[in-house]
KEVEXDREN-86734 format. One record per residue (C-alpha): x negated, y, z; residue in one letter. Coordinates in pm, whole numbers, plus 50000, padded with zeros to 5 digits. Layout:
BEGIN
NODE; xx; yy; zz; gupa
NODE; X; Y; Z; a .
...
//
This chain:
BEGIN
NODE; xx; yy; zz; gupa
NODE; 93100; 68082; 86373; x .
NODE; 92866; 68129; 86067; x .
NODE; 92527; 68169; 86265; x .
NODE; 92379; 68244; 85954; x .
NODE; 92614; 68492; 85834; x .
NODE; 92583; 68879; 85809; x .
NODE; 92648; 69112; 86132; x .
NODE; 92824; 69219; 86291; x .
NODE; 92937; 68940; 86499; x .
NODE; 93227; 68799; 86430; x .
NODE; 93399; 68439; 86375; x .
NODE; 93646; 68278; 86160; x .
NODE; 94034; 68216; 86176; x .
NODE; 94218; 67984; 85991; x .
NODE; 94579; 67912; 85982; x .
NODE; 94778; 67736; 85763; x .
NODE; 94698; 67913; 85406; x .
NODE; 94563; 68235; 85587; x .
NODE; 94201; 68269; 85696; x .
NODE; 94012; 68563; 85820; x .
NODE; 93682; 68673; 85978; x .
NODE; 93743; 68817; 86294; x .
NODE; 93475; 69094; 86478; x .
NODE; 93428; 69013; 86819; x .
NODE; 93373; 69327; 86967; x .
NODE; 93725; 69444; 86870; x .
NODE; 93976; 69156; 86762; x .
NODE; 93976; 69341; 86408; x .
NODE; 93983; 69170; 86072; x .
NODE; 93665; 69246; 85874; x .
NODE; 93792; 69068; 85591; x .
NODE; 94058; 68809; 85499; x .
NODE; 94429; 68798; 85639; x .
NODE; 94656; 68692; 85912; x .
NODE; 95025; 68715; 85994; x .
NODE; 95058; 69032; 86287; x .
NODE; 95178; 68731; 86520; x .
NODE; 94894; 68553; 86467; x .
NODE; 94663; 68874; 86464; x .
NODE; 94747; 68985; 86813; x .
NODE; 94703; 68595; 86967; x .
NODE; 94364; 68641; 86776; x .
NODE; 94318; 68957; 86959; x .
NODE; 94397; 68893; 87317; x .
NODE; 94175; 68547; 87296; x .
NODE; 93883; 68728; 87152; x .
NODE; 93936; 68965; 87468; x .
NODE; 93921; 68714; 87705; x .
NODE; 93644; 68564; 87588; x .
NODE; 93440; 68850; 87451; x .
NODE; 93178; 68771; 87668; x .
NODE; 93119; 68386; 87588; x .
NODE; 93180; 68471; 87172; x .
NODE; 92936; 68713; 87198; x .
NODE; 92662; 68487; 87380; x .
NODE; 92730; 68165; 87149; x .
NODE; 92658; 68466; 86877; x .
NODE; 92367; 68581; 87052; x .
NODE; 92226; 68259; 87124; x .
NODE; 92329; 68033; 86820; x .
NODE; 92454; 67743; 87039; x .
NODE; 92811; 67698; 86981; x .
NODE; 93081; 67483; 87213; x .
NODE; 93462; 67546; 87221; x .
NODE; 93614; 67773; 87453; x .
NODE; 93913; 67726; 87668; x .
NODE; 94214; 67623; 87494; x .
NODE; 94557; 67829; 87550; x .
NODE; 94785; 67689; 87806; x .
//
């Protein structure tokens, strides 16, 4: 996350040679690309931790989230 950047709140993905920024309330891309694959891990992750992305938006203070198991 770009703290800094422009609403509305969203963070960044990057894999391999794609990248994309990511809006939190949705999963969607606001700009950039991603393989579909990738897109709907993206998705369901952001859904599960809507919540805690939007907070560490809201409140500036990042820390990772849960990894996948």
């Amino acid at each position: 996350m770009f703290f800094n950047d422009h609403n509305p709140p969203h963070f960044k993905v990057k894999y391999g040679e794609f990248e994309a920024n990511i809006r939190i309330s949705n999963g969607a891309i606001l700009d950039g690309d991603l393989t579909i694959s990738k897109l709907k891990l993206v998705k369901a992750r952001a859904e599960i931790h809507k919540e805690e992305l939007l907070e560490m938006w809201n409140s500036k203070e990042f820390h990772k989230i849960e990894p996948l198991k």
